[in-house]
MINU-827575 format. One line per 8 residues: number of its first residue (from 1); for each residue x, y, z of C-alpha. Coordinates in Angstrom, 1 decimal. Layout:
BEGIN
NUM> X,Y,Z | ...
This chain:
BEGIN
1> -1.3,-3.0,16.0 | -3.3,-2.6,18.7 | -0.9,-5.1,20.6 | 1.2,-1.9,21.3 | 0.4,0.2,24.2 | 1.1,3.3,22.7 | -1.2,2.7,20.0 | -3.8,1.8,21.6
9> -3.9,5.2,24.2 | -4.0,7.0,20.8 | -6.7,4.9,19.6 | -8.7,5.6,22.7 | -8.1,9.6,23.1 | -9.4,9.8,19.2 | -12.4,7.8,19.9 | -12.7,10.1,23.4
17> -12.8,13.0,20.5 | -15.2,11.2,18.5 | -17.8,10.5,21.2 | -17.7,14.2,22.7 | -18.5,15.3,19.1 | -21.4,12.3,18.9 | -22.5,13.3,21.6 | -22.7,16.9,20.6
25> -24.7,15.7,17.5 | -27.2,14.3,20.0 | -25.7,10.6,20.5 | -26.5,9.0,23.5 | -23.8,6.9,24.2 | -22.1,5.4,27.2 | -19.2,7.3,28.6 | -17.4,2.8,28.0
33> -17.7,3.1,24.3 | -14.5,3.9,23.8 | -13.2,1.2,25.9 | -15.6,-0.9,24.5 | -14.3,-0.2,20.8 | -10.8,-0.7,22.0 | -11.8,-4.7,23.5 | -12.8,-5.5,20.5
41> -9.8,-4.3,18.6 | -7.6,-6.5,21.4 | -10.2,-9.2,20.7 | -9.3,-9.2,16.9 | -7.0,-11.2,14.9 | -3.8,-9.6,14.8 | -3.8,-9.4,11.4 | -7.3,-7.6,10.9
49> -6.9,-4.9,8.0 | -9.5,-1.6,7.6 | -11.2,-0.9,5.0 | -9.1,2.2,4.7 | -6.0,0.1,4.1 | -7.4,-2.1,1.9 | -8.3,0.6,-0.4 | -4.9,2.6,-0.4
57> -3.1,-1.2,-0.9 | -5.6,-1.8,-4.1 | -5.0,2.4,-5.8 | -8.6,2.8,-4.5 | -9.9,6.4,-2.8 | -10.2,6.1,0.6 | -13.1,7.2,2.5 | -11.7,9.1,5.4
65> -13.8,12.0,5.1 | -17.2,10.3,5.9 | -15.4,8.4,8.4 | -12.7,10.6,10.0 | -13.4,14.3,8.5 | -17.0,14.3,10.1 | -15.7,14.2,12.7 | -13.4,17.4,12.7
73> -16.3,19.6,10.9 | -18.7,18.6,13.3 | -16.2,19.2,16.4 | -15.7,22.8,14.2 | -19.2,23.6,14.3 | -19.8,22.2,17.6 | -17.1,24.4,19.0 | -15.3,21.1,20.1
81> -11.3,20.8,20.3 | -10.6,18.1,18.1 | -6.6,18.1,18.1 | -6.1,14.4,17.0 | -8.4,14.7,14.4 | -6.9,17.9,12.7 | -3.6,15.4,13.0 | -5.3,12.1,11.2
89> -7.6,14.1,8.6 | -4.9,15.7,6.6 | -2.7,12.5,6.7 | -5.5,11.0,5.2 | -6.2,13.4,3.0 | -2.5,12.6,1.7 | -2.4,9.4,2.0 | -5.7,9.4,-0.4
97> -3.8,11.1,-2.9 | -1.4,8.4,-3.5 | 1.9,8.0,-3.8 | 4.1,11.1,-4.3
């Protein structure tokens, strides 16, 4: 997936989102580390699944909040924009709730 330009420049912005929140929460992190995150995705086996999918292709609940709604709460209370996630977090949320 990552093979696709497009989704790769929305891969990076959201983890842009996610380190200005880290770093909010007191994460000392490289400004790279979302470049960083993104090499290794390229460096991956194109058919690498997440933990995510794997869940929602087995019935399973998915664990987005911990991983994605954090994220947007912490932004919240941070007083950080955090347009993509307000995007990915309710699609989640839906997609957690199976099919309809």
């Amino acid at each position: 997936m990552f093979a696709r330009e497009d989704i790769t420049a929305l891969g990076l912005a959201y983890l842009r989102e996610c380190l200005q929140v880290a770093r909010a929460e007191g994460a000392a992190l490289s400004d790279n580390v979302p470049e960083e995150i993104i090499a290794g995705f390229h460096r991956a086996p194109a058919d690498l699944s997440t933990s995510i999918l794997i869940d929602r292709l087995n019935g399973r609940p998915l664990e987005w909040d911990i991983r994605n709604g954090v994220v947007q709460r912490r932004g919240r209370q941070h007083g950080i924009p955090t347009p993509l996630s307000d995007i990915i977090v309710p699609l989640l949320a839906a997609a957690s709730d199976g099919p309809g």
